[in-house]
C-alpha positions in Angstrom: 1.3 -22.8 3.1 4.9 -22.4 1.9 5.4 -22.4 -1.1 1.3 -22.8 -2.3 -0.5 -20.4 -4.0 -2.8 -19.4 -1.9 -5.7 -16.6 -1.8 -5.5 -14.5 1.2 -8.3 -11.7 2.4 -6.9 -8.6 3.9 -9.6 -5.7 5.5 -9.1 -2.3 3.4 -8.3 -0.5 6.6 -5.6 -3.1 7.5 -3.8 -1.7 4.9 -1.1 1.1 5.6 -0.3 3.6 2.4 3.3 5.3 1.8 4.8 7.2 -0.6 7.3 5.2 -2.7 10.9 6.6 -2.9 12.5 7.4 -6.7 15.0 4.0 -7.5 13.7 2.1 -4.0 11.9 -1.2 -4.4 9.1 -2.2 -1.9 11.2 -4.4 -0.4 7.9 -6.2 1.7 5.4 -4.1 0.8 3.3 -4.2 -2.1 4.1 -1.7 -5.3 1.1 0.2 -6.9 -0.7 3.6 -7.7 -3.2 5.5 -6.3 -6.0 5.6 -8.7 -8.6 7.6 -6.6 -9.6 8.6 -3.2 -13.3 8.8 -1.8 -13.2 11.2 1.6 -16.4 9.2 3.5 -16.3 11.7 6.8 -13.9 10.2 9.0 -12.4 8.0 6.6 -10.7 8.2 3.0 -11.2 4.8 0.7 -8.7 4.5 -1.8 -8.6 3.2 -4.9 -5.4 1.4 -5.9 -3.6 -0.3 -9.1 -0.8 -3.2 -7.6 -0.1 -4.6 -11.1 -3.3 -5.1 -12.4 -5.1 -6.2 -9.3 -7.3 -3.7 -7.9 -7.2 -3.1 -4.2 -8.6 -0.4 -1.9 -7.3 0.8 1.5 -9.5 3.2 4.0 -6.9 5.5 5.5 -8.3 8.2 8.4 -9.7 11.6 7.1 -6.8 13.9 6.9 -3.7 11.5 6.0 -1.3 12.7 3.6 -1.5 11.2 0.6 0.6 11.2 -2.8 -1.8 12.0 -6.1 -3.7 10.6 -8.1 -1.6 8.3 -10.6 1.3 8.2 -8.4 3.4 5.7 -6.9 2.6 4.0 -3.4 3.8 1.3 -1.4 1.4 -0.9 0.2 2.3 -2.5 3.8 0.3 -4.6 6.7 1.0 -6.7 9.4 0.6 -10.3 8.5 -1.0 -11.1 11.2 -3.8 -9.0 9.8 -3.8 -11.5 6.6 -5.9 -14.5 5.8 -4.3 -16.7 3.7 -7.7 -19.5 2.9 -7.9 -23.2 2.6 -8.4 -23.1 -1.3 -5.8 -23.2 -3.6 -5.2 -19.6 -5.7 
């Protein structure tokens, strides 16, 4: 698929959450902004802003997280991606 826009599906708990550093891009990882966060028990669903797309992660019950409006990076392996047949 180089260089095609594809669309890719990605599971919410596939995605790892990490503070972003003051003047540090994301380098791989995906910039955006914690919008909320849902504790569920065992598990904490996130809300997130990456540009205008909204995306959520599930991150276990107890994780540190930044607050609510602040910067985050998001990363995952790729192998965890699914990049479909369909053009974007």
């Amino acid at each position: 698929y180089s260089g095609q826009h594809r669309w890719g599906s990605l599971r919410p708990e596939s995605i790892r959450v990490g503070r972003a550093a003051k003047g540090v891009t994301s380098g791989e990882g995906v910039s955006a902004r914690l919008v909320s966060t849902n504790y569920l028990g065992a598990t904490t669903k996130l809300a997130l802003d990456a540009d205008g797309l909204r995306l959520h992660a599930i991150v276990p019950a107890g994780t540190a997280l930044p607050g609510e409006g602040e910067a985050v990076v998001l990363t995952f392996n790729r192998e965890h991606l699914h990049l479909m047949d369909e053009p974007a």
